[in-house]
C-alpha positions as CSV (number, residue, x, y, z in Angstrom):
1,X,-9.2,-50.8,-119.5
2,X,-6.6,-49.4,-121.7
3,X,-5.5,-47.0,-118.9
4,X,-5.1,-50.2,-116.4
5,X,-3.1,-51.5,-119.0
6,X,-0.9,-48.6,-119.5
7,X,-0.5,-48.2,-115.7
8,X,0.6,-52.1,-115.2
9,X,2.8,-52.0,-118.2
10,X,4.7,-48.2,-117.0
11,X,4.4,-50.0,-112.9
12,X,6.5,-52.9,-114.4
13,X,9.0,-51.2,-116.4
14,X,9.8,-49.0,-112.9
15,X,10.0,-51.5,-111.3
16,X,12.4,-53.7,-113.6
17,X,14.9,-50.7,-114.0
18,X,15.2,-50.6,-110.5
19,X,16.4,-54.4,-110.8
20,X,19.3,-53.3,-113.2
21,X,22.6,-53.9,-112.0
22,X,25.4,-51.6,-113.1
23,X,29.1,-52.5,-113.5
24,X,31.1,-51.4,-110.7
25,X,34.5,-49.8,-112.5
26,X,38.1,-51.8,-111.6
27,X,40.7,-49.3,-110.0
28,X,43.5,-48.8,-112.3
29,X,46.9,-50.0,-111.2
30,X,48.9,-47.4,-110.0
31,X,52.2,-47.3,-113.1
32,X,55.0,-48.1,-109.9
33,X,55.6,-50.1,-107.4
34,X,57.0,-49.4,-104.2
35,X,60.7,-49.2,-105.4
36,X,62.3,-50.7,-102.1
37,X,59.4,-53.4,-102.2
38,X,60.0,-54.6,-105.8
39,X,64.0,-54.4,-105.1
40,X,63.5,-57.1,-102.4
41,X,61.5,-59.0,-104.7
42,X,64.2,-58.9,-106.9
43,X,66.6,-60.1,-104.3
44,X,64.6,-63.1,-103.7
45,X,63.4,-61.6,-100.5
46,X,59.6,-61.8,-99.4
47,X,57.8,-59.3,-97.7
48,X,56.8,-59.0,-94.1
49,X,54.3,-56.6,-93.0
50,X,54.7,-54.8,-89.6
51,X,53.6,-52.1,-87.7
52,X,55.5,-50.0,-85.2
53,X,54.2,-49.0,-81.5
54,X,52.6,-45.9,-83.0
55,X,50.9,-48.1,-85.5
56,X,52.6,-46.8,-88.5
57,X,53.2,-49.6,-91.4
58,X,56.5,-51.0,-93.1
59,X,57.9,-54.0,-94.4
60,X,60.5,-55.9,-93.7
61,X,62.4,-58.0,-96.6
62,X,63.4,-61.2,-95.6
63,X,66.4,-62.4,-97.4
64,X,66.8,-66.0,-99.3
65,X,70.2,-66.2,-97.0
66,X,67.6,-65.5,-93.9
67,X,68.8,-62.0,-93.1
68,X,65.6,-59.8,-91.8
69,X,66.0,-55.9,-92.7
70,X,63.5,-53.2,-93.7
71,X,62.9,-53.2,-97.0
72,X,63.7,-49.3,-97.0
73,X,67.1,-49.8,-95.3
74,X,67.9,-52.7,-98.1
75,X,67.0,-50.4,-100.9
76,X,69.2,-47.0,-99.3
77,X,72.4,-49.8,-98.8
78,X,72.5,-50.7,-101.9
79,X,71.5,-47.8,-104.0
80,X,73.6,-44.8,-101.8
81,X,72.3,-41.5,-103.0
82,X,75.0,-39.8,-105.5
């Protein structure tokens, strides 16, 4: 009896831990932004994601005055390299 006992009691435990959920980590946020993304921002602008005929991805900033440019092309006009 004692052994039935043991073997329902260590059969239950087994089969509760296998029940346990475990907390899935939350990725850290990277410490940047996209630089030419968060200058449109700043602008006012909004983002527009595209992709090219290769497939590659980049955004376009769309301007509050409702000028379309690449948010990349925004950033390099108005920060020229020293």
């Amino acid at each position: 009896m004692t052994k039935k006992i043991l073997f329902i009691l260590c059969g239950g435990t087994l089969v509760l831990s296998a029940c346990s959920t475990t907390k899935t980590p939350t990725p850290q946020k990277i410490g940047m932004p996209n630089p030419a993304s968060q200058y449109c921002i700043d602008q006012g602008g909004k983002l527009e994601m595209k992709k090219n005929a290769n497939g590659d991805a980049y955004a376009n900033c769309i301007l509050p005055d409702g000028r379309v440019i690449e948010e990349w092309q925004l950033f390099r006009q108005d920060h020229p390299q020293k």
